[in-house]
Every structure is written in structure tokens, then in C-alpha cells.
C-alpha positions in Angstrom: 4.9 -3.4 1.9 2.1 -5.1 3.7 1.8 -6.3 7.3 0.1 -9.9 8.0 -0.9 -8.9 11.2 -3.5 -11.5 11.9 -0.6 -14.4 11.0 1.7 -12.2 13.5 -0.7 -12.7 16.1 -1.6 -16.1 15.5 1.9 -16.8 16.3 2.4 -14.6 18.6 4.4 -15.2 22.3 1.8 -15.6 24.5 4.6 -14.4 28.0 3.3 -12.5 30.4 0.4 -10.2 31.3 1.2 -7.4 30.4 1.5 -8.6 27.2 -1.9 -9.9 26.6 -2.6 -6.7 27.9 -1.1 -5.1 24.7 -2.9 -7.2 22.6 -6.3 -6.2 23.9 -5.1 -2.6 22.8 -4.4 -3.6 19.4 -7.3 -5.9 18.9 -9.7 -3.2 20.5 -7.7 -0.1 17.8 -8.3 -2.5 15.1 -11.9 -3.3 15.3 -12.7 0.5 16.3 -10.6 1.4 12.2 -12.6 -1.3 11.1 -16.1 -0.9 12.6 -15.7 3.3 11.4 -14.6 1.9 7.8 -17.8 -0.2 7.7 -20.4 2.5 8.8 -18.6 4.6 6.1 -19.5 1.8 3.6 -23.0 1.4 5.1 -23.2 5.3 4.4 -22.0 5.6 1.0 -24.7 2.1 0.2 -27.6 3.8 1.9 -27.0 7.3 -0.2 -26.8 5.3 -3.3 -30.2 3.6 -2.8 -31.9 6.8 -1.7 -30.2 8.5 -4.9 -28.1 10.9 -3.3 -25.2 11.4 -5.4 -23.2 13.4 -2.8 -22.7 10.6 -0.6 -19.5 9.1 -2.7 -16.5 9.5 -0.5 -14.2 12.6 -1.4 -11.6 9.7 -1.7 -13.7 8.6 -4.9 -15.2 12.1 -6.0 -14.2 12.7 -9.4 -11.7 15.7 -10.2 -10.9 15.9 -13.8 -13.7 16.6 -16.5 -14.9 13.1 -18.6 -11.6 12.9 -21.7 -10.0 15.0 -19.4 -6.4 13.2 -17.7 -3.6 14.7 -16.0 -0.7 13.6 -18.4 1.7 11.2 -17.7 5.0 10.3 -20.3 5.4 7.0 -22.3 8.4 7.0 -21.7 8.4 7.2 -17.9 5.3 4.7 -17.5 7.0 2.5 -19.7 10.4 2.3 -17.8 8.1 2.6 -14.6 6.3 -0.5 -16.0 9.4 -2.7 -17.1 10.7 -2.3 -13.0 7.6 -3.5 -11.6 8.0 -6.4 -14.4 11.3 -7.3 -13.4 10.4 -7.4 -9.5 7.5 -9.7 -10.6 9.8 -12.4 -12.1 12.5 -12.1 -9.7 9.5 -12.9 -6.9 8.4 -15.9 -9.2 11.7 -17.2 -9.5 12.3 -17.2 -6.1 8.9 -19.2 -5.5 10.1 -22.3 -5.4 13.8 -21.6 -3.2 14.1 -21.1 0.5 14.2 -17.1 0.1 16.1 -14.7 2.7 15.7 -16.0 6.6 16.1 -13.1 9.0 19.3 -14.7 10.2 21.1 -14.7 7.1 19.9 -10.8 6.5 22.4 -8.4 4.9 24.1 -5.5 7.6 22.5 -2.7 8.5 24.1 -0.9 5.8 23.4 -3.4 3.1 19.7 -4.0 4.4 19.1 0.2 4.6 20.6 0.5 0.8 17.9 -2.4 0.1 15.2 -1.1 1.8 15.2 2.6 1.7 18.4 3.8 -1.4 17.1 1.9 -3.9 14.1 2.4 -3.8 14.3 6.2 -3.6 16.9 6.0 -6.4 14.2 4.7 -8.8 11.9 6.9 -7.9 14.4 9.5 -8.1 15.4 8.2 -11.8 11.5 7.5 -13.0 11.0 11.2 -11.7 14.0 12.5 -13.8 12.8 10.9 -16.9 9.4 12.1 -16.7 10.9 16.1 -16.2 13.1 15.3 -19.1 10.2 14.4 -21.2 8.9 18.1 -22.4 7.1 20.5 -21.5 3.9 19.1 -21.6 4.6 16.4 -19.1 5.5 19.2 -17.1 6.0 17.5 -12.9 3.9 20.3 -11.8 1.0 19.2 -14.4 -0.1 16.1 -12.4 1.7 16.8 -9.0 -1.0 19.0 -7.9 -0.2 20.8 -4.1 -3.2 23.4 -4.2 -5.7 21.6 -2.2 -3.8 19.2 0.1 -5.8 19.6 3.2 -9.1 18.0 1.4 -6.0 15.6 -0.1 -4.9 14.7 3.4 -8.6 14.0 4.6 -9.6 11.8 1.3 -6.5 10.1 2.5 -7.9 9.4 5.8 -10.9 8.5 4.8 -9.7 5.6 2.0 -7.5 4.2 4.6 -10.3 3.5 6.6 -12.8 2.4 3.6 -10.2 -0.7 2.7 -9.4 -1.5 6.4 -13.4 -3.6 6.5 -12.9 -5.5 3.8 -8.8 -5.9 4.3 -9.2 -7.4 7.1 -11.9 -9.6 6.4 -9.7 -11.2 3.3 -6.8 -11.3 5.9 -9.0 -13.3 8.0 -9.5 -15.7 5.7 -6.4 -16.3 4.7 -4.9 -16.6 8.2 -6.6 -19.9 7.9 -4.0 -21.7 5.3 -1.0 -19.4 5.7 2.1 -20.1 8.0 4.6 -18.7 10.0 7.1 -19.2 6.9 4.6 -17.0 5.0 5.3 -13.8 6.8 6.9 -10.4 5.5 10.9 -11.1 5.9 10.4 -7.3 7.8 7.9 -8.9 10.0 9.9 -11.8 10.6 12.9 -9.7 11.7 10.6 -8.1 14.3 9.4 -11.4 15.4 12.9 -12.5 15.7 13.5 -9.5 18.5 16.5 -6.9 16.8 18.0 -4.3 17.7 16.2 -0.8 17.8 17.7 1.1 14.5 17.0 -1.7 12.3 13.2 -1.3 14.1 13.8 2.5 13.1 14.5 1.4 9.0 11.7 -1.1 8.8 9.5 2.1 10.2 10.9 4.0 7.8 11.2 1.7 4.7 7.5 0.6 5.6 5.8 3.7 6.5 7.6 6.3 4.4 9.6 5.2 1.5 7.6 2.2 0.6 4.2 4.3 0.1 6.1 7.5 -1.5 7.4 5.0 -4.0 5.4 2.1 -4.8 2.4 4.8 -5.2 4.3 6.4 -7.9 4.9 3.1 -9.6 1.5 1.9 -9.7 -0.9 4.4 -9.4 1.3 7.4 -11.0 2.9 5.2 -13.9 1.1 1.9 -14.0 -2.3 3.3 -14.2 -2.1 6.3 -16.0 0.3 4.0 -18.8 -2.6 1.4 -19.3 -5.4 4.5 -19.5 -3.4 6.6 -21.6 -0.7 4.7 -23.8 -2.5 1.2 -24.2 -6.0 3.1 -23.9 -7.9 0.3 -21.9 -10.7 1.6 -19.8 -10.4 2.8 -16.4 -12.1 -0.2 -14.6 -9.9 -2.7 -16.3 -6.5 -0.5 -15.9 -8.0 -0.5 -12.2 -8.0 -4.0 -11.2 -5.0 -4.9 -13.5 -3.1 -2.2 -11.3 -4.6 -3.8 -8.1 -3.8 -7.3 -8.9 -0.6 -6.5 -10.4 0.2 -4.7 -6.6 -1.1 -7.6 -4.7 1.1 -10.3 -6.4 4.1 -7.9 -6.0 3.7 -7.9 -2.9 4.0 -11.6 -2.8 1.6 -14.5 -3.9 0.6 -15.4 0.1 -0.2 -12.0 0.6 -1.9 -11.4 -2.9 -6.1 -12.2 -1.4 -5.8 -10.2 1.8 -3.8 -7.3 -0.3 -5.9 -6.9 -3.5 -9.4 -4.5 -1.6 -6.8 -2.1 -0.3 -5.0 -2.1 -3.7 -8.5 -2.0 -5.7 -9.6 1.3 -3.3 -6.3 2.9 -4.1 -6.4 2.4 -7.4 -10.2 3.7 -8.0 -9.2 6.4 -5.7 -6.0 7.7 -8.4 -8.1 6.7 -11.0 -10.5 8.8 -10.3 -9.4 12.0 -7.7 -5.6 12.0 -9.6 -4.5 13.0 -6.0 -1.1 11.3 -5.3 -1.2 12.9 -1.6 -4.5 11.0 -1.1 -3.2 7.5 -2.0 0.2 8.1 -0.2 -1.5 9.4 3.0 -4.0 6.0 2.7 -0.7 3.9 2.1 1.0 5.2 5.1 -1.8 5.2 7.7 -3.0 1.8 6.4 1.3 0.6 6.8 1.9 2.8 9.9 -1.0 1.4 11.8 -0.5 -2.6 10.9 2.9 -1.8 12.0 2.2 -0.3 15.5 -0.4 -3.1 16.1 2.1 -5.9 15.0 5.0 -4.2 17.8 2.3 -4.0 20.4 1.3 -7.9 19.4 4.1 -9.4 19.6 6.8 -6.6 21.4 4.0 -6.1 24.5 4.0 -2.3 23.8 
């Protein structure tokens, strides 16, 4: 689930004070992520030119020995595979209608089974069929616990590697994209609503949406094309980037793909799901506070 922030802002009611006052906040939090995400960048360069090899990122570091992958089943990457597929055509199909418009949205109940139960259902079913596929896809073989305070910190510190180059990309695309273009989510929270539907976009956005989708493309997607169709890592990488991007719909695709290409090189290489799931939600939780104090005033 991504967060156009810079089209929010562009758009943005401009109402009182206090409001631009807001926006200073969120425009000074997002260029100190973003200035800290570049000097780790300029770090990791400048080691690479003096030779160091300990300056990669822990984010990047890798954990498993060369021919050496944490197994994951055919059978769950496939099915895995075949749901991202079928999200992928129903978006192209709907390319060329008028799509859902925040005032024709399903109830609360309706929207929360959308956004949050079925989700975690498939999730729930992908994790059932990969428990149910032998020993040696044992859950506990790839879902690794054991070191998840250097886990949570690798997280940290990927989130704020892609916010530099995120943010450039959503820069540039801010310059052709349209109010039309936004996240339905973000267009509800445009459209002012009331504060448990706020509460399930949080939730959908900075919970389930990470907890899931990272499953589906890093757990499943990845590992399938490394393992089962045996391409090599770099191009399982970007497939599995651009394959998120597009996902998460074709005017977000540009501005999307360098947070999807560092979370992929980051599974593909630490096999940490915490990592990527702690990157997915700071990188969603924080375009989400800066969009509420953009266009909500704090």
C-alpha cells in the first residue's frame, strides 16, 4: 500500500495557519528521513571506493552461505504466485473504467473485510499450505526469531536507505500525476471521514498490508523464481520489484519500484522477513502520519 504524499500535498487545503504550520512539520520530518538516508548512501559509496567491505548496510549483509537458501515450497510460491497474478489483471482490467470513488465506498464492515479479512485470510491460507508441505519446509526453517533485535535495526536502517531515492522518483512523478491518481485510502482521507475508518486505513496500511504483501513477494515470489524456476538472484530481484510496483497500481509503479528494489535485495540477501516487514511499516506508517498532518493540520 503506498502513500503519494507529494500529490497529497500538492492538492492539499491551503485553510488556516495552523495548518501550514503542520505542513512545515511534515516537510521538515521528511527531509531530515531523507537527508539521514542519503549520508547512509554516501557512507556505504565512500567504503566501497576505499575497499572496505564492512561498510554494506546490515540490511544488505549476507546471511546464508553461497548455494545455501532457506527453503520455501512449490506449492505455496506457486499458489502465492497465481494471487498476485490475479490482482494484476483485475488492476489492468479496471484501467480503462472509472474505478471505486470514496463516495460510493462499501460500509465499514464491507470496506474492513476488504481491507484487513482478506488479506489476512490469504495469508492465513498460503501459511497453511506451506506447513502442510513436509517436513522439510518446516515454518520454523525460514521464519527465523533468534536474532530479531539486529532484524528490527536492519529494518530501520532499509527504510531509511529507500526513502532518498523514493522520494526523488515521487518527485518526479508529481509532475504528470493528478488528483484522480491518488490511493482510493488517501482519497478517503482527503475526503475528511469519520475516525474508525481513519483507525482501519492505519491498520490495513501500516500493519496488515506489510505483514502480508511481504510474504507474497519477498517470502513466495522471490524465493519461487530463485528456487523453482532457478533464475539468478538479481533478475528474481527486480522482477519481484517491478512486479510490486505495478501491483500497486501503474501511476504509482516509478515512485514505488527503489523502495521495492531495496526490499527485495534486502530478502534476497539477509532472508530476514522481520527486516522487510519492519522497513514496510516505518516506510507506510510515516507517509501516513505526514499525509494526516498535510492535509488534516495535525
Amino acid at each position: 500500500m503506498q502513500w503519494n504524499l507529494l500529490l497529497a500535498v500538492q492538492n492539499a487545503p491551503e485553510e488556516a495557519a495552523e495548518v501550514s504550520t503542520s505542513q512545515g512539520l511534515a516537510g521538515l520530518l521528511l527531509l531530515l528521513v531523507a537527508g539521514y538516508g542519503a549520508y547512509l548512501w554516501l557512507s556505504w559509496i565512500q567504503g566501497i571506493l576505499k575497499g572496505n567491505a564492512e561498510s554494506t548496510p546490515a540490511c544488505f549483509e549476507k546471511s546464508s552461505p553461497p548455494g545455501m537458501r532457506r527453503p520455501v515450497p512449490m506449492i505455496a510460491a506457486a499458489v502465492g504466485s497465481i494471487w498476485i497474478a490475479t490482482n494484476l489483471f483485475l488492476l489492468v482490467s479496471k484501467l480503462s473504467g472509472e474505478g471505486m470513488q470514496p463516495e460510493n465506498l462499501p460500509d465499514f464492515p464491507s470496506l474492513a473485510l476488504q481491507v484487513v479479512g482478506l488479506p489476512l485470510g490469504v495469508a492465513g491460507f498460503l501459511l497453511l499450505v506451506w506447513g502442510l508441505s513436509g517436513p522439510s519446509y518446516a515454518l520454523g526453517s525460514y521464519f527465523k526469531f533468534d536474532r530479531w533485535k539486529d532484524d528490527l535495526l536492519a529494518g530501520a536502517e532499509l527504510w531509511l536507505l529507500a526513502m532518498p531515492p523514493t522520494l526523488i522518483l515521487g518527485m518526479l512523478a508529481s509532475l504528470w500525476k493528478t488528483p484522480d491518481d491518488l490511493h482510493i485510502l488517501l482519497q478517503i482521507l482527503r475526503s475528511g471521514t469519520e475516525p474508525e475508518v481513519v483507525g482501519l486505513i492505519f491498520v490495513a496500511a501500516a500493519v496488515v498490508a506489510p505483514l502480508v504483501e511481504e510474504l507474497l513477494f519477498r517470502v513466495l515470489l522471490l524465493n519461487g523464481l530463485i528456487q523453482h524456476v532457478r533464475l539468478t538472484v538479481s533478475l528474481s530481484v527486480v522482477l519481484t520489484a517491478a512486479t510490486f510496483s505495478i501491483a500497486h497500481g501503474v501511476s504509482d509503479a516509478l515512485q514505488l519500484f527503489p523502495l521495492a528494489l531495496c526490499l527485495s535485495w534486502s530478502s534476497a540477501r539477509r532472508e530476514s522477513y522481520i527486516t522487510v516487514v519492519i522497513a514496510h511499516v516505518l516506510f507506510n506508517s510515516f507517509m501516513l502520519m505526514l499525509t494526516l498532518l498535510r492535509l488534516n493540520g495535525g
